[in-house]
C-alpha positions as CSV (number, residue, x, y, z in Angstrom):
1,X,24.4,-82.8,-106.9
2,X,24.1,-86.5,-105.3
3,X,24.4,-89.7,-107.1
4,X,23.0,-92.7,-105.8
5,X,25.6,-95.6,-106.1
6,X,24.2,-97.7,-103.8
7,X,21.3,-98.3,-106.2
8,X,20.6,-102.2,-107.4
9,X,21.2,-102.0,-110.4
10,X,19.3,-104.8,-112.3
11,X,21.3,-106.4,-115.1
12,X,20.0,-110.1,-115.2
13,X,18.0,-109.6,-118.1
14,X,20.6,-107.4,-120.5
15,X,23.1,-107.7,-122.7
16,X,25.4,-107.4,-120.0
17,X,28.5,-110.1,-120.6
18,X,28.8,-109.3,-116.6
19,X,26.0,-110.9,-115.3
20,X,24.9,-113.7,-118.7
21,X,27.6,-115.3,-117.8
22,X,26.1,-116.8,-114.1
23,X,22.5,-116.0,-115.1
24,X,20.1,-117.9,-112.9
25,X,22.7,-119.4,-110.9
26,X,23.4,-118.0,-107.4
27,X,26.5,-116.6,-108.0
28,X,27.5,-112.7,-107.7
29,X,29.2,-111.8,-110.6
30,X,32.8,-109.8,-109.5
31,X,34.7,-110.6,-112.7
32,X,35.0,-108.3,-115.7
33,X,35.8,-104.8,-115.8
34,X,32.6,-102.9,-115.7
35,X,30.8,-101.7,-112.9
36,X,27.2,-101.8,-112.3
37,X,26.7,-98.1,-111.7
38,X,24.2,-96.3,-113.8
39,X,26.5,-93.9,-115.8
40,X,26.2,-89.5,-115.0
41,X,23.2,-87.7,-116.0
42,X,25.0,-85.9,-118.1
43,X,26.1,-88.9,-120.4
44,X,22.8,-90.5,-120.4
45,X,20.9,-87.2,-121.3
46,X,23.6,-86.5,-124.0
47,X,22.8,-90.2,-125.3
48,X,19.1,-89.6,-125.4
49,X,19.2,-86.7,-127.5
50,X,21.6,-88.5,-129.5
51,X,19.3,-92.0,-129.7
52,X,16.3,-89.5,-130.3
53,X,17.5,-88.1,-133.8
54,X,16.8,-91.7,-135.6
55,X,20.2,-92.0,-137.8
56,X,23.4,-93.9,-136.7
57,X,25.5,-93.6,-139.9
58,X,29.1,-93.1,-140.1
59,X,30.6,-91.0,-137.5
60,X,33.5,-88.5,-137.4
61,X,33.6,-86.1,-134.8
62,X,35.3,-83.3,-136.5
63,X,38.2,-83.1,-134.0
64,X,36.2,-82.9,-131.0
65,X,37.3,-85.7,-129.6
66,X,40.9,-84.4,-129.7
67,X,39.5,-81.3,-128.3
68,X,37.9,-82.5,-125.9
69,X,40.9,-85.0,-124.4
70,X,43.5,-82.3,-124.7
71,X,41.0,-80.5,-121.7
72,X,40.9,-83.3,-119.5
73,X,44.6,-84.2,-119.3
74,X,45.5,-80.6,-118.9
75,X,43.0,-79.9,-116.4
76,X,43.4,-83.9,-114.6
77,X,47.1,-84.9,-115.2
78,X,48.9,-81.0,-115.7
79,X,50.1,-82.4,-118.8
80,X,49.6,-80.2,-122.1
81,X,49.2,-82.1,-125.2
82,X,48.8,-80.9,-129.1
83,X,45.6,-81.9,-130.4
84,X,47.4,-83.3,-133.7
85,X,48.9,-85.8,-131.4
86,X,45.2,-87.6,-130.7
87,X,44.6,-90.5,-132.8
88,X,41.0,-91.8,-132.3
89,X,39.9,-95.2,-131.7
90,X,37.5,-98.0,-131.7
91,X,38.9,-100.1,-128.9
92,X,42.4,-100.2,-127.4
93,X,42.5,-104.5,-127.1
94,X,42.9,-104.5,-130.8
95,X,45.6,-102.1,-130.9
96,X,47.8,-104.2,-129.0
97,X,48.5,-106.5,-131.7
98,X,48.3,-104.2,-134.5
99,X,51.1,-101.9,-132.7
100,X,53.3,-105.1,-132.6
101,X,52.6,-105.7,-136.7
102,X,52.9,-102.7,-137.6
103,X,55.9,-100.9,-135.3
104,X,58.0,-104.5,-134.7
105,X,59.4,-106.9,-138.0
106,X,58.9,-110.7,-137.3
107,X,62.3,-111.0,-135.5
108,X,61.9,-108.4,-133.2
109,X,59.8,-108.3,-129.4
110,X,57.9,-106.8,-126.9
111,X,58.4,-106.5,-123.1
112,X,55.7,-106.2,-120.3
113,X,55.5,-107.3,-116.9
114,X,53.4,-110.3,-115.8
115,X,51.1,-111.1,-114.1
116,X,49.3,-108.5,-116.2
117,X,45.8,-107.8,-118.6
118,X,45.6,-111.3,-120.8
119,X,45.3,-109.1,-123.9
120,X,49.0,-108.1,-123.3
121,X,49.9,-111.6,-124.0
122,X,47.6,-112.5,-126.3
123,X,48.4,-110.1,-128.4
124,X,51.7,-111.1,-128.9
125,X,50.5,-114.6,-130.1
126,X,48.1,-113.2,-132.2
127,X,50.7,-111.0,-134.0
128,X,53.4,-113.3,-133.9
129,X,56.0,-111.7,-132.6
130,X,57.9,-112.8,-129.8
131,X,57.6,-111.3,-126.1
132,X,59.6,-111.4,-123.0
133,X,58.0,-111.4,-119.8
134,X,59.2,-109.6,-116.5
135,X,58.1,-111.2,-113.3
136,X,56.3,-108.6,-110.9
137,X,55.9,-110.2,-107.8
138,X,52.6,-108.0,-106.7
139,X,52.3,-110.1,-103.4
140,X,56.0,-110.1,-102.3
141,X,56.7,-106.7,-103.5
142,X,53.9,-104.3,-104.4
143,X,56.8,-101.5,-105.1
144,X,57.8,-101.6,-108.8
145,X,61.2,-100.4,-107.3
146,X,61.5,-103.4,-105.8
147,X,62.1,-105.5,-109.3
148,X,64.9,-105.5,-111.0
149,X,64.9,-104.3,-114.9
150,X,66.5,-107.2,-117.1
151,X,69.3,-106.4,-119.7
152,X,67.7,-106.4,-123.1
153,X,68.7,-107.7,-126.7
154,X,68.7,-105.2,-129.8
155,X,65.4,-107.7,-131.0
156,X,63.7,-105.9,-128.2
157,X,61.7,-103.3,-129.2
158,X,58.7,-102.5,-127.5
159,X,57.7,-101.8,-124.1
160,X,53.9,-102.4,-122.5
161,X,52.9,-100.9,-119.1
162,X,49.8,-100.8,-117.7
163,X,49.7,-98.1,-116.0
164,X,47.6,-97.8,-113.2
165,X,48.3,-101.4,-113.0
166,X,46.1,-104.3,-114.6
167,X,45.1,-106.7,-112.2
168,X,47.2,-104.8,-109.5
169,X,45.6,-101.6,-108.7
170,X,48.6,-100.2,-108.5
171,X,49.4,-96.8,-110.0
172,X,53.4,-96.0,-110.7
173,X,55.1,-93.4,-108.7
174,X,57.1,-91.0,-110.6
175,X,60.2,-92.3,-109.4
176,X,59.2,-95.5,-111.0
177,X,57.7,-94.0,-113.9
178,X,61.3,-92.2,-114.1
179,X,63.3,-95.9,-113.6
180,X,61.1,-96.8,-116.7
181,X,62.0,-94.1,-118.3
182,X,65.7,-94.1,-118.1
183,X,65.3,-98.1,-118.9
184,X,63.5,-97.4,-122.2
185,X,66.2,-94.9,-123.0
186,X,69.2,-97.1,-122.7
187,X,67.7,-99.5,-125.0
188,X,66.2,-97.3,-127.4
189,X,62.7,-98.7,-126.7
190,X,59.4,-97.1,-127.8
191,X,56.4,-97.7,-124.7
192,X,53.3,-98.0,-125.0
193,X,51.7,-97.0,-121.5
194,X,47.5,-98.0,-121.1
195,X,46.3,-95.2,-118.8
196,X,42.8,-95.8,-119.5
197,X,42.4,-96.9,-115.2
198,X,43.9,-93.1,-114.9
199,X,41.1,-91.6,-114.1
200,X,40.5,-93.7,-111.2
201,X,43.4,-92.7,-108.6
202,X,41.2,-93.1,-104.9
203,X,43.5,-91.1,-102.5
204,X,42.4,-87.9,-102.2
205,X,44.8,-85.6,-103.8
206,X,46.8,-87.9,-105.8
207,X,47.2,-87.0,-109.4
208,X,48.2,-89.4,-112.0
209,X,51.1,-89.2,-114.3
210,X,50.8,-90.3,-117.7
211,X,54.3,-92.0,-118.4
212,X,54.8,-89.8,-121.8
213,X,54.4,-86.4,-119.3
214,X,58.2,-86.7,-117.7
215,X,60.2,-85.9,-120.4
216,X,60.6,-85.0,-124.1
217,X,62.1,-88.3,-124.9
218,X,59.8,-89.9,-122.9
219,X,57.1,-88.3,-125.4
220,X,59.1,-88.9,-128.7
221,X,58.8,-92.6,-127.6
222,X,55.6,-93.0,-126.1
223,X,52.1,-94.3,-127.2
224,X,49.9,-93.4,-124.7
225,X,46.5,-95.1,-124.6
226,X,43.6,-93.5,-122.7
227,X,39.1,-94.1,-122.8
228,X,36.5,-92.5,-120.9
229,X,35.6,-96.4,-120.8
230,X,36.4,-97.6,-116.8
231,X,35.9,-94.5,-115.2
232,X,32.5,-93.9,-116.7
233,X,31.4,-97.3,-117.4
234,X,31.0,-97.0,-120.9
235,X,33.3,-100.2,-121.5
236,X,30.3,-101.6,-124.5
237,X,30.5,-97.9,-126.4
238,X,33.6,-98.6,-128.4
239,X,35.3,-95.5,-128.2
240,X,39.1,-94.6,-127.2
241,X,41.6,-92.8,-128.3
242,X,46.1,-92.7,-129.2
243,X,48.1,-89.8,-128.0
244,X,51.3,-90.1,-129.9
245,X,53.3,-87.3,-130.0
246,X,56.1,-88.5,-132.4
247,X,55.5,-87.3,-136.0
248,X,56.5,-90.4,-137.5
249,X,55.0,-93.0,-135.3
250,X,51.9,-91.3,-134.7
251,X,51.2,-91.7,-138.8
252,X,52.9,-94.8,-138.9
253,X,50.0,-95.5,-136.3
254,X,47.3,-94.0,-138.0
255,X,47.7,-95.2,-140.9
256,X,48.0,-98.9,-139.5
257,X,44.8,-97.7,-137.4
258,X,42.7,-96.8,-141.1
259,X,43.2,-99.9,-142.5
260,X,42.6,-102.3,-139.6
261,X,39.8,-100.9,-137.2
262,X,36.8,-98.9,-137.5
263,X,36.4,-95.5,-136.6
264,X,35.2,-95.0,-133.2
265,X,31.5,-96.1,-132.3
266,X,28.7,-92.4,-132.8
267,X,27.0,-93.2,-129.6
268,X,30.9,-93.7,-127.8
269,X,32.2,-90.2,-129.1
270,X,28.7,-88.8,-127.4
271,X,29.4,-90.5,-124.4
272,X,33.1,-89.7,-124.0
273,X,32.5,-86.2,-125.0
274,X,29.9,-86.0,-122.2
275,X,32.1,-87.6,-119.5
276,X,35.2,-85.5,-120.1
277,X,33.4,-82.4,-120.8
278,X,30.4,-82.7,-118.5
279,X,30.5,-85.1,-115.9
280,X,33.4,-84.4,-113.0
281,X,31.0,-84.2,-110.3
282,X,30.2,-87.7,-111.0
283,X,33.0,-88.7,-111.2
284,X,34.5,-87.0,-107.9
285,X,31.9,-88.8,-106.2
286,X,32.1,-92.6,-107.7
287,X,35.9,-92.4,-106.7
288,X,34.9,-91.6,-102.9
289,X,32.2,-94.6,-103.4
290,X,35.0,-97.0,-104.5
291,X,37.3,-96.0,-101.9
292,X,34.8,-96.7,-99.3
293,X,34.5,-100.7,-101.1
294,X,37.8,-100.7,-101.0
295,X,38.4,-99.8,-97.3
296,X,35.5,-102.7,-96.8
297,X,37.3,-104.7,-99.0
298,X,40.8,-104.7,-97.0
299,X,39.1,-104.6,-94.0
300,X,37.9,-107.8,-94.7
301,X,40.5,-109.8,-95.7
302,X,42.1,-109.2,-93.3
303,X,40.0,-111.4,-90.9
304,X,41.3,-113.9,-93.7
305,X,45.1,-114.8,-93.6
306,X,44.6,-117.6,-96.5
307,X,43.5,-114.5,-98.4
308,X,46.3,-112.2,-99.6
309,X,45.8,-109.0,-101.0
310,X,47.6,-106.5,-102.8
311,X,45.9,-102.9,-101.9
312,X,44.9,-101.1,-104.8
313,X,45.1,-97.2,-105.1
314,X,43.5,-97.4,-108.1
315,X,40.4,-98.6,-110.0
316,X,38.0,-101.0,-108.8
317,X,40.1,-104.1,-109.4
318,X,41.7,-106.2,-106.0
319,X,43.8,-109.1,-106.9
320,X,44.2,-111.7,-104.4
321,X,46.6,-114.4,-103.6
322,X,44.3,-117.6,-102.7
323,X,47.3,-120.0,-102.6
324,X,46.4,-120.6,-98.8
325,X,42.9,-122.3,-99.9
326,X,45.6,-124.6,-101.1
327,X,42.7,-125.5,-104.2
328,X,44.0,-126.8,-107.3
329,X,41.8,-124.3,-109.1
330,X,40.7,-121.4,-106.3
331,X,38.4,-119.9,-109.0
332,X,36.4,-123.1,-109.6
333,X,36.2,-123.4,-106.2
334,X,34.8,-119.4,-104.9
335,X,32.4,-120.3,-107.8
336,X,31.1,-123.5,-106.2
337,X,30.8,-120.9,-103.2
338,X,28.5,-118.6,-105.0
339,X,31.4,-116.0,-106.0
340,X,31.8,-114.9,-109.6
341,X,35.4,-113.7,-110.1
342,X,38.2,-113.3,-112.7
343,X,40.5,-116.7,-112.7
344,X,44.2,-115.5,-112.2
345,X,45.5,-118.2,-114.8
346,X,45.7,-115.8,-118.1
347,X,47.1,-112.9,-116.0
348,X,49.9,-115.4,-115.4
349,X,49.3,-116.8,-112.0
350,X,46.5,-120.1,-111.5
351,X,46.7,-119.2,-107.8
352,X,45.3,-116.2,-107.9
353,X,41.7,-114.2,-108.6
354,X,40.3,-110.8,-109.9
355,X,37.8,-108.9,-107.3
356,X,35.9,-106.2,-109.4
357,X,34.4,-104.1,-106.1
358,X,33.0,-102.0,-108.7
359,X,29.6,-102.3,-107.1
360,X,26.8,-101.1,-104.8
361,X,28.0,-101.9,-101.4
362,X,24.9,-103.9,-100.4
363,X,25.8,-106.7,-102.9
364,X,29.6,-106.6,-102.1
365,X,28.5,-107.0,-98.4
366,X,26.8,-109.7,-99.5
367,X,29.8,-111.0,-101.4
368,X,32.2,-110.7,-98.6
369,X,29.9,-112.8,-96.5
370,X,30.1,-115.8,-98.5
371,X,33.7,-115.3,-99.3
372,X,33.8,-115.1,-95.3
373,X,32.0,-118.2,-94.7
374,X,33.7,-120.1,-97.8
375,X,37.1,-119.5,-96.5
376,X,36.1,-120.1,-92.8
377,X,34.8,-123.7,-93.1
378,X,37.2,-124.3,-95.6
């Protein structure tokens, strides 16, 4: 079967956060983390029926949904999982902060790297807990290797990756994944790993490896957090899920989970039951799309040495290093230029900017042009 993702996809006039936010200005929207690809026909058929019987009361999907993920990370990852261990969700944002209420006392922290997702940090605040930040140099040194591991205190706790990386692209070897490992051993830490860009690996061949997957201690302390959401573009269906395969944590979690969130959205189970279940052809075929952006992407910049870019192997995501526009605020500025993309400032770095290339390539021709011409006359 063929899918068309070069199709203009028109989103002016939806709900789409995407494209409200510059509607009826000329500016290409390239910011947050959807793409504007119509979703596989399997999903949207599956939705219809759904839709079509009338009556959207409370859902539970009778375990299907554990089901359903324990076949897709055996059959995409190699890694074989108890359904018991699946704790559904409505969202993973919120989970960030209730994970640090509910696993961490109010003297103890968290650890992640920066620059990373804002929702990392956020969370934090939000929960009031304390949080130590790790320095990641993307630009300098794209190999996590690279980066020395800071001695912790006993007050730290909890350990964040995002892994493949959140605004990087980058997806962790298993050497690295091992270095974490072996860090959050020595300090007893427990890691929770967002996977949810997993599915979005574009080298042919490569295969990711969820974090929790290299050892059984790196399972007993492992929250691993994974959503049908980027890789089908079902980001507004509110549906995700917790493996956790820890006894006690994974109640500690659920019952955290019960009393904070509600239960995942009917129309997002549908969907995500679709994707995994239904809709690998699609999604075979998407990733070759994206690599082909991304290729046109790199190729691009690299007519522009003001522009530097950390290559992503993952995702749909390029960050770029606009500290050679030398602009006080570079995202102000590719706005004024007709170019809608993510300021780097809550990812931890004012200099830089958020490319989401998850489009038909027409428009990010089109993009690339005035990013071209912008930085040219500059």
């Amino acid at each position: 079967m063929s899918f068309n993702f070069d199709e203009r996809v028109e989103r002016n006039h939806t709900d789409s956060e995407k494209w409200l936010k510059y509607r009826d200005q000329d500016i290409i929207p390239l910011w947050i983390a959807d793409t504007d690809f119509r979703v596989a026909p399997a999903i949207q058929h599956a939705l219809s029926e759904r839709v079509a019987q009338g009556v959207f009361g409370y859902a539970d999907d009778q375990g299907e949904l554990a089901k359903a993920a324990t076949q897709w990370v055996e059959k995409q990852y190699h890694w074989t999982i108890d359904p018991d261990w699946v704790v559904p969700l409505s969202g993973i944002k919120p989970l960030f902060s209730l994970l640090q209420e509910c696993l961490l006392s109010a003297e103890q922290s968290s650890v992640c790297h920066t620059p990373i997702y804002p929702p990392f940090t956020q969370s934090a605040r939000n929960a009031q807990r304390a949080q130590r930040l790790i320095p990641y140099p993307l630009f300098d040194q794209p190999n996590f290797l690279g980066t020395p591991l800071p001695a912790l205190t006993a007050q730290e706790r909890l350990l964040f990756i995002c892994h493949p990386h959140n605004p990087g692209g980058k997806s962790y070897s298993r050497e690295a994944l091992q270095q974490l490992a072996e860090y959050a051993e020595h300090y007893d830490l427990l890691v929770c790993s967002d996977e949810i860009h997993a599915d979005l690996l574009l080298e042919p061949g490569r295969r990711h490896t969820p974090f929790a997957s290299l050892s059984a201690d790196s399972a007993q302390r492992s929250i691993t957090l994974l959503s049908a959401a980027k890789a089908f573009n079902l980001a507004g269906l509110g549906c995700a899920i917790a493996i956790v395969p820890n006894n006690r944590l994974r109640e500690q979690i659920r019952r955290a989970v019960a009393q904070r969130m509600p239960v995942p959205n009917s129309l997002g189970i549908v969907a995500t039951l679709a994707a995994w279940q239904r809709s690998e052809e699609w999604l075979i075929a998407q990733r070759h799309y994206l690599r082909g952006n991304r290729d046109l992407l790199v190729k691009s910049l690299q007519a522009l040495p003001a522009l530097r870019l950390v290559v992503p192997d993952a995702g749909f995501l390029a960050w770029i290093d606009a500290s050679g526009l030398q602009q006080a605020n570079p995202h102000r500025w590719l706005e004024q230029h007709g170019l809608g993309l993510t300021a780097g400032a809550p990812f931890g770095d004012p200099q830089a900017v958020r490319l989401n290339f998850g489009c038909c390539r027409s428009r990010l021709d089109e993009a690339l042009t005035r990013l071209h011409n912008a930085v040219v006359q500059a």
